[in-house]
C-alpha angles and dihedrals in degrees: 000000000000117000139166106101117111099211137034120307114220107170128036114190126194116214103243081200093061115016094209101060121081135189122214124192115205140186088245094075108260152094117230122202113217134184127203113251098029132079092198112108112246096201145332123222121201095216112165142015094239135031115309117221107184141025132182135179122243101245102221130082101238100076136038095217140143125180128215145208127209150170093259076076086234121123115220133201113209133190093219090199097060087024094225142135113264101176139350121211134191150179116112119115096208127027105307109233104209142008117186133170109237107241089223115015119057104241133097121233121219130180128184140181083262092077106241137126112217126197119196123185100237098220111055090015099224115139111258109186136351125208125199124185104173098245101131113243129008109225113164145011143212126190129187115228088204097056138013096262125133135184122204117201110218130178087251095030166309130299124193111194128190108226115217107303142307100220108090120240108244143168138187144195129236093264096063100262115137133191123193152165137241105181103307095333119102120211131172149200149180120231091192090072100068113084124258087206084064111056120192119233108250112277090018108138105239118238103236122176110239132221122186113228109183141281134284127210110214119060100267109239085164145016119207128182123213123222110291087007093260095135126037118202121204111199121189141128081022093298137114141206129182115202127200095245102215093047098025093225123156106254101179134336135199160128117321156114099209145007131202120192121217125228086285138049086244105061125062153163132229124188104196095170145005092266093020115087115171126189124206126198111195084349093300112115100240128235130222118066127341129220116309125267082348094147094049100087143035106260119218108173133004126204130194131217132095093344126004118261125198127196132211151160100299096348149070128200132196122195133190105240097226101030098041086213114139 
């Protein structure tokens, strides 16, 4: 029996990092730090200013994080080793149930008596939807490890919400190799390995052999190669990050929906929104004059190449990458 906290105690979370230590959150304030096969207290963490009704343990093996939800209705990110406050959020308006870290998807869950489902991104903390069904408080929550699938318990129901999508985002060059994602983990392959004397029945899965590349750390909505595929950029959650492909190294990262490559591994696009192109010369945004009569019109869609095309509702535009003439 384990006991030190003053209050009722209303969510115990194991570490997934080290089996035997264990969180609990309490009524009286404050997270408590645990380990199997002894009854002394490791720590104590004065979390919130009211009572906290719910921890969990961030699942990967980078950060020793929980996150933790209180009356205060804030939800707060701690590095348990320094025992210190990495990130607030807020944003409900009534005590927030839950707050879990997604096992796949880099995002953090949150439900509250107002009602609401958050999503955060879990990497830069900033909300990014909110989903309301009219069935009074949100009170528990279950998530599948196998698919990105969660159910949220309400007082007048259960929802269960599909979260992005479960095909990986994925690109390949003209000599078979392919690079692609599976959450934030890259793998690649080579379809030039497999034998031409030995052809595959229609709808087989082909037996690639798989190389991990790295990981990313923003949700991937789109893979783009670079020429020569010497840089791979991961875009997702409007951001982008291009990664030395070899290495698999972060380059430069930013805000963005798209990007579009010109005819060398120098020279590139970014939409960063619908009416916002920007155009980077060795990584460095370049000055002068930008792309003609860019800002005119609401961009859907941009393509590299020779010149830099841009697609929208009713209209196509080419540019000439160092002139920025049409």
């Amino acid at each position: 029996v384990y006991e030190g906290h003053s209050h009722y105690a209303m969510n115990i979370a194991f570490n997934p990092k080290d089996a035997n230590t264990f969180a609990s959150a309490c009524l009286d304030r404050t997270i408590k730090m645990w380990s199997l096969g002894s009854l002394h207290l490791n720590f104590t963490m004065d979390a919130h200013d009211k009572g906290i009704d719910y921890v969990d343990f961030y699942p990967g093996p980078d950060r020793p994080y929980i996150v933790t939800t209180g009356g205060d209705k804030t939800i707060k990110v701690w590095d348990y080793l320094s025992e210190s406050c990495v990130q607030t959020m807020e944003g409900h308006i009534n005590n927030p149930s839950f707050a879990v870290f997604h096992p796949n998807l880099p995002i953090i869950i949150s439900a509250s008596e107002d009602g609401t489902v958050k999503f955060w991104n879990s990497n830069m903390y900033r909300l990014a939807n909110t989903l309301s069904y009219a069935l009074e408080r949100a009170w528990c929550i279950a998530l599948r490890r196998d698919a990105n699938v969660v159910a949220v318990g309400y007082d007048e129901g259960i929802v269960v919400i599909k979260l992005g999508r479960d095909e990986p985002t994925y690109s390949m060059d003209s000599s078979g190799k392919l690079i692609y994602t599976c959450n934030q983990l890259v793998l690649s392959g080579n379809i030039q390995s497999l034998s031409p004397d030995d052809p595959l029945p229609e709808g087989t899965h082909i037996p690639l052999s798989i190389k991990e590349l790295g990981t990313t750390e923003i949700f991937s909505n789109a893979l783009f190669r670079g020429p020569n595929s010497q840089f791979i950029t991961v875009v997702g959650d409007g951001q982008y990050i291009i990664y030395m492909a070899l290495a698999w190294r972060n380059k430069c990262f930013g805000v963005g929906l798209s990007i579009a490559w010109g005819g060398d591994s120098n020279t590139y696009a970014v939409l960063e929104n619908r009416v916002k192109l920007h155009v980077y010369k060795n990584f460095k945004e370049r000055g002068g004059v930008g792309m003609k009569g860019c800002e005119s019109w609401s961009i859907d869609a941009i393509f590299g190449g020779p010149v830099l095309g841009v697609r929208g509702k009713g209209f196509g535009v080419f540019w000439d990458w160092e002139t920025g003439e049409v």
